[in-house]
PyMOL Python script that loads the backbone (N, CA, C, O; Angstrom):
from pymol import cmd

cmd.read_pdbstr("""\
ATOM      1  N   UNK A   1       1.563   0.098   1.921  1.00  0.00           N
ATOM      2  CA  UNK A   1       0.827  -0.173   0.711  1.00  0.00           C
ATOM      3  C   UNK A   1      -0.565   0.434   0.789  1.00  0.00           C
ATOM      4  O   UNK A   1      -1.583  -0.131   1.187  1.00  0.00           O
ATOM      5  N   UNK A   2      -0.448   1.586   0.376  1.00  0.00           N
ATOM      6  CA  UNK A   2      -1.887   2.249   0.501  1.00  0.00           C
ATOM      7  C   UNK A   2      -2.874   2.040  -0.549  1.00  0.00           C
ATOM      8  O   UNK A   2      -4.083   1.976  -0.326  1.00  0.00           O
ATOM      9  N   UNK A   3      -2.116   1.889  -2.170  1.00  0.00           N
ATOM     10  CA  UNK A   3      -2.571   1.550  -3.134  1.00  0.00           C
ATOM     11  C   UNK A   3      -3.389  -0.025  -2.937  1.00  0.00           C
ATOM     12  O   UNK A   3      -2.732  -1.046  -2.737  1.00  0.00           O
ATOM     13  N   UNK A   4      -4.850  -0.030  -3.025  1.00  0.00           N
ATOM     14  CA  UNK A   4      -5.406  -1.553  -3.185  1.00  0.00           C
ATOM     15  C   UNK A   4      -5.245  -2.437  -4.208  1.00  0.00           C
ATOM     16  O   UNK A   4      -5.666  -3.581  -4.035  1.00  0.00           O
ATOM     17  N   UNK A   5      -4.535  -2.041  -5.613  1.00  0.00           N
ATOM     18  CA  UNK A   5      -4.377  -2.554  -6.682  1.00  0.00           C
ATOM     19  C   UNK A   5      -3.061  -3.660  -6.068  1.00  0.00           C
ATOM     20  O   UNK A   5      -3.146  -4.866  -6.301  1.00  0.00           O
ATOM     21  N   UNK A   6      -1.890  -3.093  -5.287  1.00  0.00           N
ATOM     22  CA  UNK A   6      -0.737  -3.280  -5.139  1.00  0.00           C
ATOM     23  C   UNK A   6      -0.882  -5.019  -3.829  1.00  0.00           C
ATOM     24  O   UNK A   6      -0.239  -6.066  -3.763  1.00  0.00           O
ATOM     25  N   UNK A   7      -1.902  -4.525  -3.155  1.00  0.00           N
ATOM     26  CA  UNK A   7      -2.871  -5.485  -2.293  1.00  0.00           C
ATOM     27  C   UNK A   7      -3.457  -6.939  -2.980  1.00  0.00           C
ATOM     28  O   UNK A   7      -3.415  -8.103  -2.581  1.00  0.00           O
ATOM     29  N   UNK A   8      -4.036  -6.293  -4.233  1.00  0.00           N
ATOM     30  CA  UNK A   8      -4.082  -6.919  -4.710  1.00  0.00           C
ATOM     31  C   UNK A   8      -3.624  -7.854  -5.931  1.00  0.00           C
ATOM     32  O   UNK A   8      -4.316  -8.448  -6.758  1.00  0.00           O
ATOM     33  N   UNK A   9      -2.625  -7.808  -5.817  1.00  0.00           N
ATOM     34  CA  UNK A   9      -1.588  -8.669  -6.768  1.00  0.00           C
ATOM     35  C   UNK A   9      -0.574  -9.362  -5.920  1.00  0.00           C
ATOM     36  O   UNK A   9      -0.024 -10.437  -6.157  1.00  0.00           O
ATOM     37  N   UNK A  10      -0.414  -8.560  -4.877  1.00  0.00           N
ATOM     38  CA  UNK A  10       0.047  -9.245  -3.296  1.00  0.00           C
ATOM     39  C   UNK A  10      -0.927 -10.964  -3.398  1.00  0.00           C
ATOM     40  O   UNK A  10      -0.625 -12.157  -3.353  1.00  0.00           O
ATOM     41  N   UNK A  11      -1.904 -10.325  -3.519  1.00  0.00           N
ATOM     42  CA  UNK A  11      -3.059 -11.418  -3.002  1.00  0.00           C
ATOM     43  C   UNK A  11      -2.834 -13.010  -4.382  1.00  0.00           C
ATOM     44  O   UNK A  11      -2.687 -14.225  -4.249  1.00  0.00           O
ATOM     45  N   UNK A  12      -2.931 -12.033  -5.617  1.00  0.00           N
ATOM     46  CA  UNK A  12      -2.891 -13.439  -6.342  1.00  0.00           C
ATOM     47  C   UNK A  12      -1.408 -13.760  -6.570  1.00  0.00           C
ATOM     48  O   UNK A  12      -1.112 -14.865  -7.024  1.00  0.00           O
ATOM     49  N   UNK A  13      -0.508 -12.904  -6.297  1.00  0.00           N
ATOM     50  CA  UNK A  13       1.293 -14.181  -6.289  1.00  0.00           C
ATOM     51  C   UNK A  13       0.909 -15.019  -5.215  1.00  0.00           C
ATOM     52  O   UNK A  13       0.896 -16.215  -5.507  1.00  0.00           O
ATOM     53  N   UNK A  14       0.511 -14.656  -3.757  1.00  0.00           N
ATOM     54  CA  UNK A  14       0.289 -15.857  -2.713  1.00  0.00           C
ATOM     55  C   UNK A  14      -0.449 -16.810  -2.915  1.00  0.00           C
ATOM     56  O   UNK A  14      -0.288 -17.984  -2.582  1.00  0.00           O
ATOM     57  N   UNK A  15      -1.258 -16.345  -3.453  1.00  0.00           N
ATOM     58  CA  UNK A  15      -2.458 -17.269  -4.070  1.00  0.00           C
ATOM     59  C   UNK A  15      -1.803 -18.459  -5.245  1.00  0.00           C
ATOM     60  O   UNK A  15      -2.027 -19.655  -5.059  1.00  0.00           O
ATOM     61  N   UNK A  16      -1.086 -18.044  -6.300  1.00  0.00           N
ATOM     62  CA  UNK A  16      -0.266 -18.540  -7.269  1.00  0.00           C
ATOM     63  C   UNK A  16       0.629 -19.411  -6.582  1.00  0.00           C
ATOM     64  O   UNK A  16       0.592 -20.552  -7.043  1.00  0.00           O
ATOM     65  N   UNK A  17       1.336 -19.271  -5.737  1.00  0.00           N
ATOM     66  CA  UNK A  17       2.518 -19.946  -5.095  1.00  0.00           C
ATOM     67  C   UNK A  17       2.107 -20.422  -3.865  1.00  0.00           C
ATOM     68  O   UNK A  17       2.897 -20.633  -2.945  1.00  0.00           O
ATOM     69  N   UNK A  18       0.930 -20.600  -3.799  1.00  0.00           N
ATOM     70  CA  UNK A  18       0.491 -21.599  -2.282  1.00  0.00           C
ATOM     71  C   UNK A  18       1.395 -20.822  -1.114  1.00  0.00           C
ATOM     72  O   UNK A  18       2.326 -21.437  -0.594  1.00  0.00           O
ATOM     73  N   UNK A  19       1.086 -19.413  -0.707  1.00  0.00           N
ATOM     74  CA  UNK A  19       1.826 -19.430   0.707  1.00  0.00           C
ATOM     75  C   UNK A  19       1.188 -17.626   0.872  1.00  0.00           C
ATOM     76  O   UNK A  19       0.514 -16.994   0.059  1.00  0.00           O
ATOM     77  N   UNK A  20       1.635 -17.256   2.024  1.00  0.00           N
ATOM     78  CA  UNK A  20       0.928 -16.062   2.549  1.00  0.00           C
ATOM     79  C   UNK A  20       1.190 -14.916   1.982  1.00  0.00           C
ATOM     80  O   UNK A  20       2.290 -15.098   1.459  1.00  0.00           O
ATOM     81  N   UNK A  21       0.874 -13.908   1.776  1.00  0.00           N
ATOM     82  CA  UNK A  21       0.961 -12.439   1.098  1.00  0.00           C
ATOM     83  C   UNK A  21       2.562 -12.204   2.115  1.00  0.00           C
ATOM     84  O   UNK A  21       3.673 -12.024   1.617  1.00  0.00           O
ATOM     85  N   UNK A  22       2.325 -12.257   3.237  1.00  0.00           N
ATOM     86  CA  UNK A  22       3.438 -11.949   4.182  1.00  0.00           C
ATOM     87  C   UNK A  22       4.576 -12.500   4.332  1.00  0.00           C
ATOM     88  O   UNK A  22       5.322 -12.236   5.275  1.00  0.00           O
ATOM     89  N   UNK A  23       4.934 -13.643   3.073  1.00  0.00           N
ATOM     90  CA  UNK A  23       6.188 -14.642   3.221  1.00  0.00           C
ATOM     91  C   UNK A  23       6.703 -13.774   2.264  1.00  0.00           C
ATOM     92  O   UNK A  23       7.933 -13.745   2.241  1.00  0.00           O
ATOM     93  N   UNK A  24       6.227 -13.180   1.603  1.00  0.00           N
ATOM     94  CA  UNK A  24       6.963 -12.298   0.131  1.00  0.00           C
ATOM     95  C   UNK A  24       7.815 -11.062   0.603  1.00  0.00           C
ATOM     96  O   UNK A  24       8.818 -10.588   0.070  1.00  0.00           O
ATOM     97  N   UNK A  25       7.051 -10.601   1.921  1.00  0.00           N
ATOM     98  CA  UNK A  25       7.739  -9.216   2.788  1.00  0.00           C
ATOM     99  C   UNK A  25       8.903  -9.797   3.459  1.00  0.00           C
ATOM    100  O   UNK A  25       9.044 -10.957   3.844  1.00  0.00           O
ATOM    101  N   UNK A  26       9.763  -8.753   3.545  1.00  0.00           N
ATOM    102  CA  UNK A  26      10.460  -8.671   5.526  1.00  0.00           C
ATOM    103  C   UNK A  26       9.943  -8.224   6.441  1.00  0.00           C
ATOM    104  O   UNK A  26      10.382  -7.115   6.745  1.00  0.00           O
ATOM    105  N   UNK A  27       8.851  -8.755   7.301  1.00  0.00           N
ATOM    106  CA  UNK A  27       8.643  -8.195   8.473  1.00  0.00           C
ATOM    107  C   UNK A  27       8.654  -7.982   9.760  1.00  0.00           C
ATOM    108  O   UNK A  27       9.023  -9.086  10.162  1.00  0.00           O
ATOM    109  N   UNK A  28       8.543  -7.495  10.459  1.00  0.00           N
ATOM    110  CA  UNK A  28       9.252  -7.456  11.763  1.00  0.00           C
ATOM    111  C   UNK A  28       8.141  -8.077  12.813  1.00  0.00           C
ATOM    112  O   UNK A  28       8.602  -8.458  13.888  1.00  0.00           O
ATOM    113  N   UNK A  29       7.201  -8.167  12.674  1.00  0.00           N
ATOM    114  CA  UNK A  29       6.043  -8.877  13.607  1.00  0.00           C
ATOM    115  C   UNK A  29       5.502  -9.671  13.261  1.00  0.00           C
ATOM    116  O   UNK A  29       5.408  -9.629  12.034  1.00  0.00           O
ATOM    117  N   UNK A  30       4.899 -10.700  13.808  1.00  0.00           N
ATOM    118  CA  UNK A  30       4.106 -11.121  13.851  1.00  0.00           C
ATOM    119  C   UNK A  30       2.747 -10.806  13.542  1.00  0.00           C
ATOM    120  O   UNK A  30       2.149 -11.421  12.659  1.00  0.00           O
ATOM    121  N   UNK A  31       2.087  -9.664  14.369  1.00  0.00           N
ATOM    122  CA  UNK A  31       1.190  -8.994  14.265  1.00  0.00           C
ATOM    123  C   UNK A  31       0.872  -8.449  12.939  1.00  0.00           C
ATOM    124  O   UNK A  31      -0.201  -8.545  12.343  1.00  0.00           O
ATOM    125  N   UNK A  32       2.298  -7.671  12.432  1.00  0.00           N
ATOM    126  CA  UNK A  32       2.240  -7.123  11.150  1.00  0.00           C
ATOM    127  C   UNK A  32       1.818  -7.844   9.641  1.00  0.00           C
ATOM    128  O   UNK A  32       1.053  -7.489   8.744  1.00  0.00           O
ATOM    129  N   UNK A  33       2.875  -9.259   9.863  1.00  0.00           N
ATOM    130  CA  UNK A  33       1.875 -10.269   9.249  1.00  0.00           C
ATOM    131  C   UNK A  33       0.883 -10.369   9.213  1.00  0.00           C
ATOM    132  O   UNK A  33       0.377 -10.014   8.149  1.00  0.00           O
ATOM    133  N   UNK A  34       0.036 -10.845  10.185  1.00  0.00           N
ATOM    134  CA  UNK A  34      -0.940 -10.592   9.953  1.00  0.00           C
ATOM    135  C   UNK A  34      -2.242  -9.842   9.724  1.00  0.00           C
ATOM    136  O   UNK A  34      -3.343 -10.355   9.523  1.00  0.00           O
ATOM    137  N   UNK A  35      -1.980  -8.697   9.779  1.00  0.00           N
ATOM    138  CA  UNK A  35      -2.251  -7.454   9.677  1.00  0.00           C
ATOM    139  C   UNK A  35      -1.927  -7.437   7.927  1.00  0.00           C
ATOM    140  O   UNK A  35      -2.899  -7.030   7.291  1.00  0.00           O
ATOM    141  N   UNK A  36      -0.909  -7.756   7.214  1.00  0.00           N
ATOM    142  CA  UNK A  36      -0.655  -7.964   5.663  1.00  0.00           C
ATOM    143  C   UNK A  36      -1.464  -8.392   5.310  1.00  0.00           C
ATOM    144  O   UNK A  36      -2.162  -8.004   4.373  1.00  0.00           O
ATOM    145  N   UNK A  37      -1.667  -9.850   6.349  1.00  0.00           N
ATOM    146  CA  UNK A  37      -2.386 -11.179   5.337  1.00  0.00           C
ATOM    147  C   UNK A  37      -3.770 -10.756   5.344  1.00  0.00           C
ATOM    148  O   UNK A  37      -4.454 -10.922   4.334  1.00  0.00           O
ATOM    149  N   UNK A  38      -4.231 -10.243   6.358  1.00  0.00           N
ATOM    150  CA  UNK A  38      -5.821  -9.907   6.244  1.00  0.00           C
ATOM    151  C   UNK A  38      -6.434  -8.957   5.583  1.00  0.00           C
ATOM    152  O   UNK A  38      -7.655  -8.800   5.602  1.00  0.00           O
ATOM    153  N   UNK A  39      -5.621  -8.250   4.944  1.00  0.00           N
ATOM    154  CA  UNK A  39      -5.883  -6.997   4.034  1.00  0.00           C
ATOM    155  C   UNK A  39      -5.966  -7.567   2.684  1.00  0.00           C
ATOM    156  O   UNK A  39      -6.905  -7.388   1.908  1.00  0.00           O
ATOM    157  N   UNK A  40      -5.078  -8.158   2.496  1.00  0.00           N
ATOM    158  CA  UNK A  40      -4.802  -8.748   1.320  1.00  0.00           C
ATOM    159  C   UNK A  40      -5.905 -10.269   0.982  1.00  0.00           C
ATOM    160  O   UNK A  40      -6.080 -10.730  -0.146  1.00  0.00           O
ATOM    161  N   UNK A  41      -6.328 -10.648   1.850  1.00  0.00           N
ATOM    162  CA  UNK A  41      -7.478 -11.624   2.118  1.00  0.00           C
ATOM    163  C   UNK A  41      -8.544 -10.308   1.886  1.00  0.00           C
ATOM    164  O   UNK A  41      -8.944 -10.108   0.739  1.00  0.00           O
ATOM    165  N   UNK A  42      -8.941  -9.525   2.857  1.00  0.00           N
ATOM    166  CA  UNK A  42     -10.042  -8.692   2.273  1.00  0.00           C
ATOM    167  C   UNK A  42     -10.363  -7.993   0.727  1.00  0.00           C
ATOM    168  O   UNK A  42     -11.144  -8.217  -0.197  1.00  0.00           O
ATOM    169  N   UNK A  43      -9.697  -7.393   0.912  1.00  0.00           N
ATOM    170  CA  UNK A  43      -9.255  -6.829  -0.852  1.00  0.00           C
ATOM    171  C   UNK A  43      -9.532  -7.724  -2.005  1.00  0.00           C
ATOM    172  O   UNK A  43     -10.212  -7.511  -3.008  1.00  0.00           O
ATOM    173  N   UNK A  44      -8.717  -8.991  -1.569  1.00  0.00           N
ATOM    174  CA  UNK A  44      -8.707 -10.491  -2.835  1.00  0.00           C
ATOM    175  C   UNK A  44      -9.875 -10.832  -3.284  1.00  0.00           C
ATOM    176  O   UNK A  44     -10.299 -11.072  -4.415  1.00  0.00           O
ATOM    177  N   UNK A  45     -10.369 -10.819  -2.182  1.00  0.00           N
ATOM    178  CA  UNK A  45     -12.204 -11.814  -2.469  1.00  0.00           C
ATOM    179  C   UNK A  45     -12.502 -10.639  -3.007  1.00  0.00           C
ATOM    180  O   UNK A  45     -12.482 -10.599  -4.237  1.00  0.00           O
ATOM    181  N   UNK A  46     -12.848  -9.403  -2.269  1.00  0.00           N
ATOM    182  CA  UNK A  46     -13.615  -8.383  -2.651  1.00  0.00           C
ATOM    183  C   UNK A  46     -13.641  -7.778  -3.989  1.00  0.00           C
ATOM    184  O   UNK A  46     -14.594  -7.112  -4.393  1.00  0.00           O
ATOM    185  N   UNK A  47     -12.152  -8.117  -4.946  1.00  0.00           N
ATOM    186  CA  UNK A  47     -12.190  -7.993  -5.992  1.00  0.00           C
ATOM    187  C   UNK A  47     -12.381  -8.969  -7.200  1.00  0.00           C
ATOM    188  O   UNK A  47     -12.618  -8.813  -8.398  1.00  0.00           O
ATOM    189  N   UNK A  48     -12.087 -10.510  -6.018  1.00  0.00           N
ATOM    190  CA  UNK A  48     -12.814 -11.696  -6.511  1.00  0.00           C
ATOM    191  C   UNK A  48     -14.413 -11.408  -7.308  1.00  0.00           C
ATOM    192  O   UNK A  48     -14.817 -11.350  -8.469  1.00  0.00           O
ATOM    193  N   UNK A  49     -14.917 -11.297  -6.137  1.00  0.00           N
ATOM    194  CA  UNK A  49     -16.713 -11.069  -6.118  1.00  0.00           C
ATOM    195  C   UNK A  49     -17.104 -10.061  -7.018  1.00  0.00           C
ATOM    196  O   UNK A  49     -18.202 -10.004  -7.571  1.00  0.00           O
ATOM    197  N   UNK A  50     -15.838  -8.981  -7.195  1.00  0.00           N
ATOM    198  CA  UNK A  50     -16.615  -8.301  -8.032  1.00  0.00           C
ATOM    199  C   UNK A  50     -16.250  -8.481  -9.511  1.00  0.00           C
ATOM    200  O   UNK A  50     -16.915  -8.013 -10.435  1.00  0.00           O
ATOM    201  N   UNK A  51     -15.164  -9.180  -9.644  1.00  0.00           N
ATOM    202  CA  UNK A  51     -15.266  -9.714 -11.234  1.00  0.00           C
ATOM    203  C   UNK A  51     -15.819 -10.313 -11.220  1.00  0.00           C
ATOM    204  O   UNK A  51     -16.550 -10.127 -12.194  1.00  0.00           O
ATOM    205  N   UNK A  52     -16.195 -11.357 -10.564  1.00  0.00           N
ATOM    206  CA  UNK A  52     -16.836 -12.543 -11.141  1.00  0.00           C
ATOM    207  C   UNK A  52     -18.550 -12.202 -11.417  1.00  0.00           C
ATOM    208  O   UNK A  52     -19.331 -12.963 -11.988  1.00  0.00           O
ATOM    209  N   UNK A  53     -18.884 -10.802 -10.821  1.00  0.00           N
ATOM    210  CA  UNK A  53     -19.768 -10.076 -10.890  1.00  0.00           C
ATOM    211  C   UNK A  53     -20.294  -9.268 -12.013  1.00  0.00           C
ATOM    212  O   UNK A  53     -21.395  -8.731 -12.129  1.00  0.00           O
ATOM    213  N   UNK A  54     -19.408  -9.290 -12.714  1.00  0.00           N
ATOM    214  CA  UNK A  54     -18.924  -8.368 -13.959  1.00  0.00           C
ATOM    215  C   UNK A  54     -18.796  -7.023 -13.765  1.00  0.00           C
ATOM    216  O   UNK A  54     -19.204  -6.081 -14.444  1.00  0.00           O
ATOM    217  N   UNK A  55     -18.009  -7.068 -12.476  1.00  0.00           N
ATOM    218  CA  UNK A  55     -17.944  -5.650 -12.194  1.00  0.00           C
ATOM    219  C   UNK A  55     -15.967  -5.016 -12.317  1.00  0.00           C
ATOM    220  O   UNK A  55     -15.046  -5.826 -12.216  1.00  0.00           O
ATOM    221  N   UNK A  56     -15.757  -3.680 -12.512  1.00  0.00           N
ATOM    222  CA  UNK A  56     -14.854  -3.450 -12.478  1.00  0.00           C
ATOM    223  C   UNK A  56     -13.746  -3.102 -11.167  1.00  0.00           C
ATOM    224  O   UNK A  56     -13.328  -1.948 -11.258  1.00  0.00           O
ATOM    225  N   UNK A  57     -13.185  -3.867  -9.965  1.00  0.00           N
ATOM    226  CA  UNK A  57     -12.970  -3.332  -9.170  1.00  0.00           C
ATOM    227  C   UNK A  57     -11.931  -2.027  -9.226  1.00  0.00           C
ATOM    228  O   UNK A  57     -11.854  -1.159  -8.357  1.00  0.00           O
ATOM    229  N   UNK A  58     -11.314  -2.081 -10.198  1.00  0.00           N
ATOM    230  CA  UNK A  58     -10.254  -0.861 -10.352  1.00  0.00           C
ATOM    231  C   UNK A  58     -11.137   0.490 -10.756  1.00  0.00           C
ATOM    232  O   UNK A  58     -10.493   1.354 -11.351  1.00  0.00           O
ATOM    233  N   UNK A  59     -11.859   0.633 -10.623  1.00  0.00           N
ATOM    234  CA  UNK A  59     -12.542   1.868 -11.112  1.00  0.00           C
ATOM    235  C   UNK A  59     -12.419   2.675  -9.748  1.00  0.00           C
ATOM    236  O   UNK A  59     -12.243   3.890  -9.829  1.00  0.00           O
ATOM    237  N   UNK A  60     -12.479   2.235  -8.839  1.00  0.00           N
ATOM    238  CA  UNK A  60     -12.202   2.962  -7.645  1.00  0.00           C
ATOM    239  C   UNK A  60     -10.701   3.682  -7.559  1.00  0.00           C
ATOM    240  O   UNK A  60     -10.524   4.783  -7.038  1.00  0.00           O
ATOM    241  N   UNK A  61      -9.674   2.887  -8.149  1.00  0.00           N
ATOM    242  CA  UNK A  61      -8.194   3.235  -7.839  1.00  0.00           C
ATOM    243  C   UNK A  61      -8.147   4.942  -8.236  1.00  0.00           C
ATOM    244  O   UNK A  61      -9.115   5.442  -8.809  1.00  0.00           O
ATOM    245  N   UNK A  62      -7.115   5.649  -7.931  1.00  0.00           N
ATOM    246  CA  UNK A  62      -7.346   6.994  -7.887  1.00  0.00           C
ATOM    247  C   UNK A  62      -6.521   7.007  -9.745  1.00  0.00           C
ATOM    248  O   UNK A  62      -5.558   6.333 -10.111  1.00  0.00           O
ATOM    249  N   UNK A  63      -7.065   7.677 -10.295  1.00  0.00           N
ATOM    250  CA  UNK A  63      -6.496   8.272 -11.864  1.00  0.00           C
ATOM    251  C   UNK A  63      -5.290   9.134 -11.833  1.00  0.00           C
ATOM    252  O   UNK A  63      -4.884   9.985 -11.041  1.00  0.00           O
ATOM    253  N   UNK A  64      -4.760   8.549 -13.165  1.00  0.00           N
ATOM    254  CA  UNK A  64      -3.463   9.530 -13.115  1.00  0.00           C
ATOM    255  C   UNK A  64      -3.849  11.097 -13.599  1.00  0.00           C
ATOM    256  O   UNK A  64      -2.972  11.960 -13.550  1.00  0.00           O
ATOM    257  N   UNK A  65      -5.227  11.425 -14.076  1.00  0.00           N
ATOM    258  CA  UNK A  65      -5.145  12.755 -14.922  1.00  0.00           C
ATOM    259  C   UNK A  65      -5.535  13.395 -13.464  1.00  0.00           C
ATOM    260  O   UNK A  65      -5.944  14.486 -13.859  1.00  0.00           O
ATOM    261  N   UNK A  66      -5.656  13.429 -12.254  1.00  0.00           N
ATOM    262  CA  UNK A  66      -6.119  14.471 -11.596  1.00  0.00           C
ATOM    263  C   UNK A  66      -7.500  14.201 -11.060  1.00  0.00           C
ATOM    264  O   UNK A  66      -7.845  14.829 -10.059  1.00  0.00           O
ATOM    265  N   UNK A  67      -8.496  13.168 -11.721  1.00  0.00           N
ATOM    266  CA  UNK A  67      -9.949  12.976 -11.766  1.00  0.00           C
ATOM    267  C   UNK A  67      -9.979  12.982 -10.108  1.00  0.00           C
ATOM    268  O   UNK A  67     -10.565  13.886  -9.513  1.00  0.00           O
ATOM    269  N   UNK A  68      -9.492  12.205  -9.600  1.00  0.00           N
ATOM    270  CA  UNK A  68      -9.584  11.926  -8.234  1.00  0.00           C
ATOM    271  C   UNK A  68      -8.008  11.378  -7.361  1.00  0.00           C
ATOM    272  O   UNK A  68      -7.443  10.302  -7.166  1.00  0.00           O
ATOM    273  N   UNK A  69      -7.636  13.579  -6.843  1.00  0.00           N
ATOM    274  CA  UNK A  69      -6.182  12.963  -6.880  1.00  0.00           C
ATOM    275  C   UNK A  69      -6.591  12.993  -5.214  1.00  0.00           C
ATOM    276  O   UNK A  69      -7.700  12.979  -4.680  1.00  0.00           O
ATOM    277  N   UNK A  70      -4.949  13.048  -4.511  1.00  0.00           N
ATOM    278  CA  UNK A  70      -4.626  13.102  -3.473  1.00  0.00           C
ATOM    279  C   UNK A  70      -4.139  14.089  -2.976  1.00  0.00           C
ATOM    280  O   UNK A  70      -3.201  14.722  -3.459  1.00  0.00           O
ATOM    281  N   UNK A  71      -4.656  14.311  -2.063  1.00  0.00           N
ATOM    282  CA  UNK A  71      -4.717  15.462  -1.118  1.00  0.00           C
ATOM    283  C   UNK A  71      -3.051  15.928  -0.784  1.00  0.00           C
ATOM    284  O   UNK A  71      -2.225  15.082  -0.440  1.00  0.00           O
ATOM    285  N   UNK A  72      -2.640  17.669  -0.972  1.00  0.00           N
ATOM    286  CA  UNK A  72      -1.139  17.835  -0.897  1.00  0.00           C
ATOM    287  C   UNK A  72      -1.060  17.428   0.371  1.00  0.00           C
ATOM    288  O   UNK A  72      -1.944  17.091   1.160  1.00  0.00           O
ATOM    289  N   UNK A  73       0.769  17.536   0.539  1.00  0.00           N
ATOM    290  CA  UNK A  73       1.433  16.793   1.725  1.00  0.00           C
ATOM    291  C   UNK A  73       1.204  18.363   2.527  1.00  0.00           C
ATOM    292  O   UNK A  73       0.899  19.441   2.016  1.00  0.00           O
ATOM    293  N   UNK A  74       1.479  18.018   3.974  1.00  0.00           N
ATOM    294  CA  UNK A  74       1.012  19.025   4.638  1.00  0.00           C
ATOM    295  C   UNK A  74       2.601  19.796   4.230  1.00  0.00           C
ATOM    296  O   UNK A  74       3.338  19.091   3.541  1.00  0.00           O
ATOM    297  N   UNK A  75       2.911  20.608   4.463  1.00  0.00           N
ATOM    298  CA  UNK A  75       3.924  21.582   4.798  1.00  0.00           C
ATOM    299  C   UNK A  75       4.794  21.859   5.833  1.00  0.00           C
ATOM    300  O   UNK A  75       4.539  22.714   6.682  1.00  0.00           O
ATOM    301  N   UNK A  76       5.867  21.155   5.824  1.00  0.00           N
ATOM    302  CA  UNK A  76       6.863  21.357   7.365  1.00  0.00           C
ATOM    303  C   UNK A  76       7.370  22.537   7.791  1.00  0.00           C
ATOM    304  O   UNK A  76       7.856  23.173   6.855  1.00  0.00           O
ATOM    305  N   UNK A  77       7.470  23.242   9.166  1.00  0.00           N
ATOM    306  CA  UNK A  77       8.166  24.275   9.136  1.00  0.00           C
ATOM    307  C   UNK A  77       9.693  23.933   9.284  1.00  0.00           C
ATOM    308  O   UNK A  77      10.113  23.429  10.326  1.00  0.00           O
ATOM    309  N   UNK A  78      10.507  24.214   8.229  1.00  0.00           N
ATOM    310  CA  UNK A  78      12.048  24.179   8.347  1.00  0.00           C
ATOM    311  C   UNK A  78      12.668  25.008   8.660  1.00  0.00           C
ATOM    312  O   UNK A  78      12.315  25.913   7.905  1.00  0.00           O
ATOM    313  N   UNK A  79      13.578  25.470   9.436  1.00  0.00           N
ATOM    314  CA  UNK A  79      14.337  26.519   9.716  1.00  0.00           C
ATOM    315  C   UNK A  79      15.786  25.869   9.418  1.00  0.00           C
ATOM    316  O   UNK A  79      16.067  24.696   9.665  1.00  0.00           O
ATOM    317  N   UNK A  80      16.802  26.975   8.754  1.00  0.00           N
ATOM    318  CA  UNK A  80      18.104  27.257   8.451  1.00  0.00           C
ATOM    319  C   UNK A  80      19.393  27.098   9.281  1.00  0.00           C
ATOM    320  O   UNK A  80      19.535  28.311   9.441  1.00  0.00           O
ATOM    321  N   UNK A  81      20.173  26.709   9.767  1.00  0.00           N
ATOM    322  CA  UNK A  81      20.732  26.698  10.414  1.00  0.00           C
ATOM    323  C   UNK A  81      22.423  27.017  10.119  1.00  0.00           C
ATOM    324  O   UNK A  81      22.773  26.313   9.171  1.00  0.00           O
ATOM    325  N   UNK A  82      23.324  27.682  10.530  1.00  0.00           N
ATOM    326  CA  UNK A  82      24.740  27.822  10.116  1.00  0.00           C
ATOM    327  C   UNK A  82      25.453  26.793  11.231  1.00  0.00           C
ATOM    328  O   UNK A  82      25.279  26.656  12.442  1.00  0.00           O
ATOM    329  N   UNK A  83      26.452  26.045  10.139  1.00  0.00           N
ATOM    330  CA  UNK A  83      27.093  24.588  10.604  1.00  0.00           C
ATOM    331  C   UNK A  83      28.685  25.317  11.026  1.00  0.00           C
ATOM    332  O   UNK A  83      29.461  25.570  10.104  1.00  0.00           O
ATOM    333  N   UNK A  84      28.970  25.535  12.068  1.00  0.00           N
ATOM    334  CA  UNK A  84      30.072  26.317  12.335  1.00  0.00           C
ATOM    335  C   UNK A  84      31.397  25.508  11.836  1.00  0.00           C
ATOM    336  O   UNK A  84      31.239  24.290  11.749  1.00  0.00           O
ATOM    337  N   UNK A  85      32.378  25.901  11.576  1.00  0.00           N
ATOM    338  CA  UNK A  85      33.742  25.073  11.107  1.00  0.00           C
ATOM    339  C   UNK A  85      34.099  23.546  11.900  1.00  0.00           C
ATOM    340  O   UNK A  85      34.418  22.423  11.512  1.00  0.00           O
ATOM    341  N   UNK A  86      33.827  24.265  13.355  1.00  0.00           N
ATOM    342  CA  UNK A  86      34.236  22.883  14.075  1.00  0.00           C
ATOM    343  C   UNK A  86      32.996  21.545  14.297  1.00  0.00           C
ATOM    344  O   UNK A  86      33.152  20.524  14.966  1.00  0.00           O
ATOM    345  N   UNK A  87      31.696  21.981  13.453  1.00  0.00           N
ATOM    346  CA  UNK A  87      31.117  20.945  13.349  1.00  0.00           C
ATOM    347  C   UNK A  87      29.754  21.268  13.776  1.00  0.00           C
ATOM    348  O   UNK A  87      28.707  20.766  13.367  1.00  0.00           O
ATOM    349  N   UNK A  88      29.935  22.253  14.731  1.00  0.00           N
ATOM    350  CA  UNK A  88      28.644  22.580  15.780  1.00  0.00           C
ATOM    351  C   UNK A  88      27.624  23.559  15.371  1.00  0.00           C
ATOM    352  O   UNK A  88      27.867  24.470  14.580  1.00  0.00           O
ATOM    353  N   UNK A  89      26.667  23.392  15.831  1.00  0.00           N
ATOM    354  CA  UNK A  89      25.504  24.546  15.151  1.00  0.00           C
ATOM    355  C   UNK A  89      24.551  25.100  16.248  1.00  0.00           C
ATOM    356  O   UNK A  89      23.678  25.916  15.954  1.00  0.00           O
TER     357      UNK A  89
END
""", "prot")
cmd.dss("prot")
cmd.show_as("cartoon", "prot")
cmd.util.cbc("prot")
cmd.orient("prot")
């Protein structure tokens, strides 16, 4: 979840339903949990504070026209390969 908007709606269903950002996932750790929950605790308030601020926290999120996009994916080198009849290459 790289998107903070996505963080944050994480934040108010847990919030809504009395229980952790990380009961909503499948996850495989412990650690990772919490590693969820504290992001989603950071983010929450932080966008808490800033409404209640009268501020806009989504103004940061990246725009769909291009304004502030994301950087291309790097480029893999792929090479071709011939899959011989009996399976092998």
């Amino acid at each position: 979840m790289k998107d903070k908007t996505n963080l944050w709606r994480l934040y108010n269903s847990a919030t809504a339903y009395g229980k952790r950002p990380s009961e909503f996932m499948s996850l495989e750790t412990e650690i990772a949990a919490w590693a969820l929950d504290e992001a989603c605790l950071m983010i929450g308030r932080k966008y808490e504070n800033m409404l209640n601020d009268g501020k806009n926290p989504f103004n940061s999120a990246p725009s769909v026209d291009g304004e502030q996009a994301y950087a291309p994916m790097p480029k893999h080198n792929l090479r071709r390969v011939k899959i011989n009849d009996n399976g092998t290459w």
